[in-house]
C-alpha positions as CSV (number, residue, x, y, z in Angstrom):
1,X,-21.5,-106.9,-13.4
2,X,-23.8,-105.8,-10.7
3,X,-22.0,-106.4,-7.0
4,X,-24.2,-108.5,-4.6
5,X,-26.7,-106.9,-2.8
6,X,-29.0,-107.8,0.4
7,X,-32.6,-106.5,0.5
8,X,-34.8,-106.1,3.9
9,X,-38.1,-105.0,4.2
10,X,-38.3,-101.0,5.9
11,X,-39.5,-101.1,9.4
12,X,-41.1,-97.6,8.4
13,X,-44.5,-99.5,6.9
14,X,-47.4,-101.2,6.7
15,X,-48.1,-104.0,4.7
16,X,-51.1,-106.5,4.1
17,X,-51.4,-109.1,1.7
18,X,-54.4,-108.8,-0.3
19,X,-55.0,-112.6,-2.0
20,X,-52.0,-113.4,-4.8
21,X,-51.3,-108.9,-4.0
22,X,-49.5,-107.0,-1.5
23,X,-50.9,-103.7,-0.6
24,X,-48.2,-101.5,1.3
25,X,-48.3,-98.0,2.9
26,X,-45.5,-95.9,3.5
27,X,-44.6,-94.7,7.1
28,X,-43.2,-91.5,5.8
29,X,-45.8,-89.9,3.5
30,X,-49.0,-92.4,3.4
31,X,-48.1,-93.1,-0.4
32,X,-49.9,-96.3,-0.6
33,X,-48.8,-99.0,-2.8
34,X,-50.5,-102.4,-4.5
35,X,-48.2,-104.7,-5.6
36,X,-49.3,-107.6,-7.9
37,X,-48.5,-111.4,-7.6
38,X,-44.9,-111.8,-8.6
39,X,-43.8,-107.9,-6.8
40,X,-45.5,-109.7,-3.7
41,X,-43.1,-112.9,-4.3
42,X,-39.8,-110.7,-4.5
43,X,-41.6,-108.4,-1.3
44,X,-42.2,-111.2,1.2
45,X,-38.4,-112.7,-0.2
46,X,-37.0,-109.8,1.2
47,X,-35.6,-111.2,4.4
48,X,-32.0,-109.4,5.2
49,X,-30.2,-112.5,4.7
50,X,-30.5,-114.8,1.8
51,X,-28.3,-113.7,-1.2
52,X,-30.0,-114.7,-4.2
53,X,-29.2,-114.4,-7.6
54,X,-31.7,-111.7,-8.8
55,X,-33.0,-110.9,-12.2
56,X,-32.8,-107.9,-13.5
57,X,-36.6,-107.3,-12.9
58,X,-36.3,-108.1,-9.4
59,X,-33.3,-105.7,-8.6
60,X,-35.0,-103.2,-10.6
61,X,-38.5,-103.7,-8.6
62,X,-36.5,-103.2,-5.5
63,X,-34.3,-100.2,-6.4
64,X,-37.5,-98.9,-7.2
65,X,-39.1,-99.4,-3.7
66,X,-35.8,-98.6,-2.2
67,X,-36.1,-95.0,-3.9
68,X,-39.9,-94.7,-2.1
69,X,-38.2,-95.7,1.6
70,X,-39.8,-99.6,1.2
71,X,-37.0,-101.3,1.2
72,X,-33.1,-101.2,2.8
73,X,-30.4,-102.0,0.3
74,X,-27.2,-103.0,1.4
75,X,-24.3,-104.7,0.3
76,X,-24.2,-106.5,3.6
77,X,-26.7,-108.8,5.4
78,X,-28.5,-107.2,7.7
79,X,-28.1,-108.6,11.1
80,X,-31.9,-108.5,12.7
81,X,-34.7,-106.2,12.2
82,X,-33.5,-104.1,15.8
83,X,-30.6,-103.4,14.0
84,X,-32.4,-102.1,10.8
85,X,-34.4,-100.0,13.0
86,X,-31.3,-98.8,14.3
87,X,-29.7,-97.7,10.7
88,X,-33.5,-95.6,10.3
């Protein structure tokens, strides 16, 4: 069983949504991402402090932008965005 995790958005980008898409770049390297309609659902969900039950997509999606520096994971909430600029 997969323990609980949190998920935040990285202070260390720049995101605009684009219609039902979410077009992200990152802060670090200017790798620009375009996420489609239901990556954009589970992007703007991404709020430090609901614990959801995920799907396996969904955990997979965010591991995924975890491992570009897009999102924070964490097996704690996150307490504010100054603190997860803080942990950067």
């Amino acid at each position: 069983m997969t323990p609980k995790r949190y998920v935040a958005r990285s202070s260390e980008i720049a995101a605009r949504r684009l219609g039902n898409e979410m077009m992200i770049m990152s802060g670090k390297d200017s790798t620009l991402f375009s996420l489609n309609e239901v990556a954009t659902v589970i992007w703007e969900a991404a709020d430090g402090l609901e614990l959801g039950e995920a799907l396996r997509d969904a955990e997979a999606l965010a591991e995924a932008l975890a491992g570009h520096g897009l999102l924070l994971l964490s097996d704690k909430p996150f307490q504010s965005v100054s603190a997860l600029k803080e942990q950067t």
